[in-house]
C-alpha positions in Angstrom: 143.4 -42.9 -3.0 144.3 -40.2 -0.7 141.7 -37.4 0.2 143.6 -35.0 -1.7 143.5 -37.0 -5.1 139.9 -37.8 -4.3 138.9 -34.6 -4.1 140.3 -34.0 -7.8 139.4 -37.1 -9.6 136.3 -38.3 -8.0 133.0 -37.8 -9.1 133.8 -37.0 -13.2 132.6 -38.8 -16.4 134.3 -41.9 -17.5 137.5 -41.5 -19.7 135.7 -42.2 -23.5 136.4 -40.0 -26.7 134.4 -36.7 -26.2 133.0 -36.6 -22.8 133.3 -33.7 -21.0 135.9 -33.6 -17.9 133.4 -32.2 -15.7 129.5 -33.9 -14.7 126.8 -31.6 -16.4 124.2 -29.7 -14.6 120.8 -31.4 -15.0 118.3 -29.1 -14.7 115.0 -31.4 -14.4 111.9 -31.4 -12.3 110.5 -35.0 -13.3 112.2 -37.8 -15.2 111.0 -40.1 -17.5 109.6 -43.5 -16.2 106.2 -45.7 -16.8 107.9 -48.4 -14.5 105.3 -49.5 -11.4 106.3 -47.5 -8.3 108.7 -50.6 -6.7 111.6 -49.8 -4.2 113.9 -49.5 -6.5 116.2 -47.0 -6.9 114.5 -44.3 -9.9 115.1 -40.6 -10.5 111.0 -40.3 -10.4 110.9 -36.9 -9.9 113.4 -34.4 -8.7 112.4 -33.5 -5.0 113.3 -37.4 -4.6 116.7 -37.4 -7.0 119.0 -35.1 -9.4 121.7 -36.6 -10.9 124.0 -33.3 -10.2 123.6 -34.8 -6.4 125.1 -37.7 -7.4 128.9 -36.8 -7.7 129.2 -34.7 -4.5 127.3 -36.9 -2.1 129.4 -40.1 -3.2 132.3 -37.8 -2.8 131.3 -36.4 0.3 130.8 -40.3 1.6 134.0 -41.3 0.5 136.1 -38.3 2.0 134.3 -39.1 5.8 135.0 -42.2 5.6 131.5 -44.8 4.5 132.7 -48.0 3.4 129.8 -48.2 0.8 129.6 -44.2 -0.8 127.2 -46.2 -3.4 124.5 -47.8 -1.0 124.8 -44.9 1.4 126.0 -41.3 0.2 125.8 -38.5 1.5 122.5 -36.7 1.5 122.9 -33.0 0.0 120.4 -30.6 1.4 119.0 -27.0 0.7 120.9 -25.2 3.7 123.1 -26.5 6.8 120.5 -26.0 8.6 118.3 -28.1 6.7 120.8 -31.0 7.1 121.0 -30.0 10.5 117.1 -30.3 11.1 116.7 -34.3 9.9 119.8 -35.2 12.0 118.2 -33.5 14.8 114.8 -35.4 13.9 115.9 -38.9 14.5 115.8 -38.1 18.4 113.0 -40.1 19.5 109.1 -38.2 20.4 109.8 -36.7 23.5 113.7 -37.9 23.7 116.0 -36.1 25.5 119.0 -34.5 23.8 122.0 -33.1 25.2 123.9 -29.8 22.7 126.8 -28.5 23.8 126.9 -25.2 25.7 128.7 -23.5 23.1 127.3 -24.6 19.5 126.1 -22.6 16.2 123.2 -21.1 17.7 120.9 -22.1 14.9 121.2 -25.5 16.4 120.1 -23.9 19.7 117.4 -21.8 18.7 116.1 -25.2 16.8 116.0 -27.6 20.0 114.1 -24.8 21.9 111.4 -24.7 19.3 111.4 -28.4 18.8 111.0 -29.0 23.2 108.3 -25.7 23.4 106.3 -27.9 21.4 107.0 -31.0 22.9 108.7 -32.5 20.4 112.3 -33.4 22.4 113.7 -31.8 26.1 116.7 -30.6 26.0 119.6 -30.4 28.2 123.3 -28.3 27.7 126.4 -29.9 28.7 130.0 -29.4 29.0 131.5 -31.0 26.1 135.1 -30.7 27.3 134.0 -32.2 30.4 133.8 -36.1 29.8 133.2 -37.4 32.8 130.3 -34.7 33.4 129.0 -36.1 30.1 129.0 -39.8 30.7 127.0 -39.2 33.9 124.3 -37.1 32.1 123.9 -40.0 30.4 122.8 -42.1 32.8 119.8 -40.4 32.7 117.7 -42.1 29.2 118.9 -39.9 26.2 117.6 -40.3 22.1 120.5 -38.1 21.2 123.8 -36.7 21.8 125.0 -33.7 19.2 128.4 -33.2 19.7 130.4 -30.3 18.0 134.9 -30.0 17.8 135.8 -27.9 17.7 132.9 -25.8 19.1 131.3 -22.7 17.6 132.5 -19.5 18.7 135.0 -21.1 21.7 136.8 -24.0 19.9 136.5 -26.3 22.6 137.6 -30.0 21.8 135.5 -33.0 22.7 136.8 -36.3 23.3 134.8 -37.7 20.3 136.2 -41.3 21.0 135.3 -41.5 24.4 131.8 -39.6 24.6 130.7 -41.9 21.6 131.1 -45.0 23.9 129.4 -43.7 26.7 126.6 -42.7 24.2 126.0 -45.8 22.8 126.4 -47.9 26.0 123.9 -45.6 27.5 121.8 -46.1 23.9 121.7 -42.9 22.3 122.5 -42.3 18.9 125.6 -39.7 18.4 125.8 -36.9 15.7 128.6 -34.7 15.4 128.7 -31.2 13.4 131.9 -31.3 11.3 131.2 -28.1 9.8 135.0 -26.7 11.6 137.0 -29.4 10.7 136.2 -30.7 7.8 136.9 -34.2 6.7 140.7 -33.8 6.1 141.2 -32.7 9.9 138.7 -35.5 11.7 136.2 -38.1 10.6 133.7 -38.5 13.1 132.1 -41.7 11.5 135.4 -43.5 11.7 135.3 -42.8 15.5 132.0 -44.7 15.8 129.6 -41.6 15.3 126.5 -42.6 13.6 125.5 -39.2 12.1 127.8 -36.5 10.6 126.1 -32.7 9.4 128.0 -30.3 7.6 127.4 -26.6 6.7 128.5 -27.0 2.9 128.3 -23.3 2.5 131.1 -23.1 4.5 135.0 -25.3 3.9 133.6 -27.5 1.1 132.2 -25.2 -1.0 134.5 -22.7 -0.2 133.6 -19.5 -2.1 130.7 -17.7 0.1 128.7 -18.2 -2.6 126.5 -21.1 -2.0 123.9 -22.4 0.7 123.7 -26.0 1.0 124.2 -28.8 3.8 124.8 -32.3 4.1 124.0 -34.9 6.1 126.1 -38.2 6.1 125.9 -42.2 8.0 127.1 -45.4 7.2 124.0 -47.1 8.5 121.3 -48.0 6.0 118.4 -47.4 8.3 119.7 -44.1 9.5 120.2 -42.8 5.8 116.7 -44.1 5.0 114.9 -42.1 7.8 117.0 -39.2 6.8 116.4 -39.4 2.8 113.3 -39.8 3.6 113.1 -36.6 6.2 114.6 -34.8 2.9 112.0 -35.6 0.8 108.7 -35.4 2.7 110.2 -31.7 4.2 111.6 -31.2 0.9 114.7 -29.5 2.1 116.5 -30.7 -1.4 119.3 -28.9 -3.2 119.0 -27.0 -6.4 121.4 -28.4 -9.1 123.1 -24.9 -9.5 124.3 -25.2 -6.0 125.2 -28.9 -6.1 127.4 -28.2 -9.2 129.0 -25.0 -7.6 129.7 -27.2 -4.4 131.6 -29.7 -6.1 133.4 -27.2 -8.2 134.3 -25.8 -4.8 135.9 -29.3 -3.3 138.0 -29.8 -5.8 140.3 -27.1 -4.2 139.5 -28.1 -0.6 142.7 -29.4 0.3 144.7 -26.3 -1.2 142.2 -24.5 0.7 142.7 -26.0 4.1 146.4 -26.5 3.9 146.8 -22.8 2.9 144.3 -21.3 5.8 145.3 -23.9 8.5 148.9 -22.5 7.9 148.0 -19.1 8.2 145.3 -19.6 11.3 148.4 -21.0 13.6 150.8 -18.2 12.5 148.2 -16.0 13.4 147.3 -17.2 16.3 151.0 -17.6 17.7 152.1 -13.8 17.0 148.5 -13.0 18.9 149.3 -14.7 21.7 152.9 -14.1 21.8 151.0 -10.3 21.6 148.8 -10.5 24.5 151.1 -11.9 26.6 153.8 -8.9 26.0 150.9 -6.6 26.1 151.9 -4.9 22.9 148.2 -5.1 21.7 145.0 -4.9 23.8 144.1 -9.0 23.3 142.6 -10.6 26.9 142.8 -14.3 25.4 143.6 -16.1 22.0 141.1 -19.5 21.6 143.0 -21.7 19.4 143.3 -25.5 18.9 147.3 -25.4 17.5 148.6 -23.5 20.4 149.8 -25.4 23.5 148.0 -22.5 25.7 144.5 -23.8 24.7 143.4 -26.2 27.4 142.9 -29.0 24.9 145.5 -28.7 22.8 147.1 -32.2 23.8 143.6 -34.0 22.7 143.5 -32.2 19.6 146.4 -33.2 18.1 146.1 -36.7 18.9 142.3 -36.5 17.7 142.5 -34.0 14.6 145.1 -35.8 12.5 144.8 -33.4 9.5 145.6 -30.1 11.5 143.4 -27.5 14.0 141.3 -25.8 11.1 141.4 -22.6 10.3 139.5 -20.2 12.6 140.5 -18.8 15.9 139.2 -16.5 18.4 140.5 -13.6 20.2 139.2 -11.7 23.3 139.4 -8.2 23.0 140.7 -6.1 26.3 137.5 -3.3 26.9 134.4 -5.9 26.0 131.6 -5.1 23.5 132.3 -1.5 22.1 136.6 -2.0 22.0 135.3 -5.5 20.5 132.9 -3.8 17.8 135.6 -0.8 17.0 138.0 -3.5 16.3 136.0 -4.9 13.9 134.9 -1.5 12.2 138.6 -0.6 11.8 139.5 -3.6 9.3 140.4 -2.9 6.2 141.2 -6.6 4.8 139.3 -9.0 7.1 135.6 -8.5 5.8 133.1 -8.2 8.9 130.2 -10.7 8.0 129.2 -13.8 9.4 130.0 -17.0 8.5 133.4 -18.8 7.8 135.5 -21.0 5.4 135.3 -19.0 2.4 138.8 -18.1 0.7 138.0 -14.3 1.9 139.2 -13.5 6.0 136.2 -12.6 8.0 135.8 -11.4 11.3 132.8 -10.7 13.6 131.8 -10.5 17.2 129.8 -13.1 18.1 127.6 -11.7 21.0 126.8 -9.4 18.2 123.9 -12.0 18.2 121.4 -12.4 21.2 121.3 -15.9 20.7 125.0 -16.6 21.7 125.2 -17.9 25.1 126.2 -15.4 28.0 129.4 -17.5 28.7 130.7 -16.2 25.3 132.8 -13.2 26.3 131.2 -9.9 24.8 134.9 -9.0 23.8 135.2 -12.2 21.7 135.6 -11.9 17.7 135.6 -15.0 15.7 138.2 -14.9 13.2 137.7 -17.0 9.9 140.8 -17.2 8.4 141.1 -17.4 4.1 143.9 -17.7 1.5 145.3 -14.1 1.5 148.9 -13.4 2.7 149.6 -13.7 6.6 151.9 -10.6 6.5 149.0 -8.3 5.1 146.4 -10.2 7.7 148.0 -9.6 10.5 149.4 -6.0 9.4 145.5 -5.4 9.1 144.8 -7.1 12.6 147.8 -5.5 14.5 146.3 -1.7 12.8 142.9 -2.3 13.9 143.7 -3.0 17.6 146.4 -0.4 17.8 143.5 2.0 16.4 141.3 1.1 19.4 144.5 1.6 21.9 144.8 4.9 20.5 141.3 6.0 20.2 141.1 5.2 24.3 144.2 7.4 25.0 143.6 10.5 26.8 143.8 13.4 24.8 142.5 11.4 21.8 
């Protein structure tokens, strides 16, 4: 079926007299079993198993790609972050991992503590940079994280390409596709042997859950990681599982609707800065022929270029921050991919890298109308033009 009618029908109760159209909530800590513990597949007890998981991590499997979504779902877990943790776990003791340069900093802030204690070194590279990329691996690597678009800067990698040189060079490959979600890319179709998503964010949808998944094809992969889940126990509550699926069911709508409204956006900014009608140094977006990887992403993100772009605002930090303070519509929070817009400056944050302009606000675009978004954008800039007038 196509993604969109998978998204709707997957993952309900069979069609018999009286069931319900949507899976229950099972709200369990053990299950009952007297069975000899045997490798078999048993609920147990409910760090291990919840049958709420059960729909959106077949789902999830299915939408990315996994031939098998039975033997091999996805694996839901407590936060993104969480998800994010086991993938970043299979690096070998001691490995060396190359991240991006620009990348959710969370990820960042994890490698660090993980090589202070000696656990992985770690080494940042220029994603957009393939060449750059295949010669750092030359050097022995455990794992290559890859991120595209990147998080704040929307670079694109050339997923096809570093995944080759990865695995020739024997490291395994995971790639974040929190941004695009599975109806723009799928990584493990590529040849990627991990994929981690923030399911707070595009899947879920509504800003009101916290939740992650992790996702592989590979048997022995998804056993180390199932099994990361349940010794860490980084599991998800069955509230959130339920909410999460609730939320997918509306993910294409979603995406089609934002994706639309991102590249409109986008144009009239940079048709904007380049007239000088509004005080907007750069536009970052994937959709525009302008962005320096435009070409790549279309051929390599066949479901669109997602739905969040940047903008560089002229005067740096405090024009950047004003901006921000002035908007009425676009919420100032952190985060993305909920139906709301939300904007933020991202060196806001002391983790973000120095190469991310103190100007920059990430813009995570929603569902509302693009006339009364960028009526709210184009007031808030021309509010910070004013307020730098003389005599103002």
């Amino acid at each position: 079926m196509h993604p969109e009618t998978l998204l709707v029908s997957a993952a309900r109760p069979a069609h018999e007299p009286d069931a319900p159209v949507n899976e229950p909530v099972h709200f369990s800590s053990t299950f009952i079993g007297w069975e000899p513990d045997t490798a078999g597949p048993r609920r147990i007890y409910g760090r291990m198993s919840n049958p709420t998981w059960d729909g959106p991590e077949r789902l999830l499997a299915a939408l990315e790609g996994i031939a098998d979504p039975e033997t091999t779902p996805g694996l839901l877990f407590s936060s993104g972050m969480a998800a994010l943790a086991a993938a970043l776990h299979l690096a070998s003791a001691g490995g060396r991992v190359l991240l991006p340069q620009h990348a959710y900093q969370g990820l960042g802030s994890l490698a660090q503590q993980m090589q202070a204690e000696g656990r992985i070194t770690v080494e940042s590279v220029d994603i957009t940079d393939t060449s750059a990329v295949s010669r750092a691996l030359s050097d022995p690597t455990s794992l290559l994280w890859l991120e595209s678009p990147t998080n704040p800067m929307l670079e694109i990698a050339d997923l096809p390409a570093l995944i080759e040189a990865a695995h020739a060079a024997g490291a395994l490959v995971v790639v974040d596709n929190t941004f695009a979600t599975p109806l723009v890319q799928r990584p493990l179709t590529l040849g990627a042997d991990v994929v981690v998503h923030s399911v707070t964010k595009y899947l879920a949808g509504h800003s009101d859950v916290v939740l992650g998944a992790a996702l592989t094809g590979d048997p022995e992969l998804h056993a180390r990681l199932l099994r990361h889940r349940s010794l860490h126990g980084g599991i998800a509550g069955p509230m959130e599982s339920f909410l999460a699926l609730r939320g997918m069911r509306t993910l294409a709508l979603r995406i089609e609707r934002s994706q639309a409204t991102a590249a409109e956006l986008a144009r009239r900014a940079h048709q904007s800065a380049a007239q000088g009608n509004l005080p907007i140094a750069q536009v970052w977006y994937p959709g525009l022929p302008s962005h320096p990887q435009h070409e790549l992403a279309a051929a390599q993100m066949s479901g669109g270029f997602g739905s969040v772009l940047t903008l560089e605002v002229a005067g740096g930090a405090e024009a950047a921050d004003r901006v921000v303070q002035a908007l009425r519509l676009w919420v100032p929070a952190t985060s993305l991919g909920g139906v709301e817009s939300l904007a933020e400056r991202r060196r806001r944050f002391g983790a973000e890298p120095e190469t991310v302009p103190e100007g920059l606000i990430r813009l995570s675009v929603g569902i509302e109308h693009v006339e009364d978004l960028w009526e709210d954008l184009q007031q808030a800039l021309r509010a910070v033009t004013a307020s730098a007038s003389p005599g103002r």
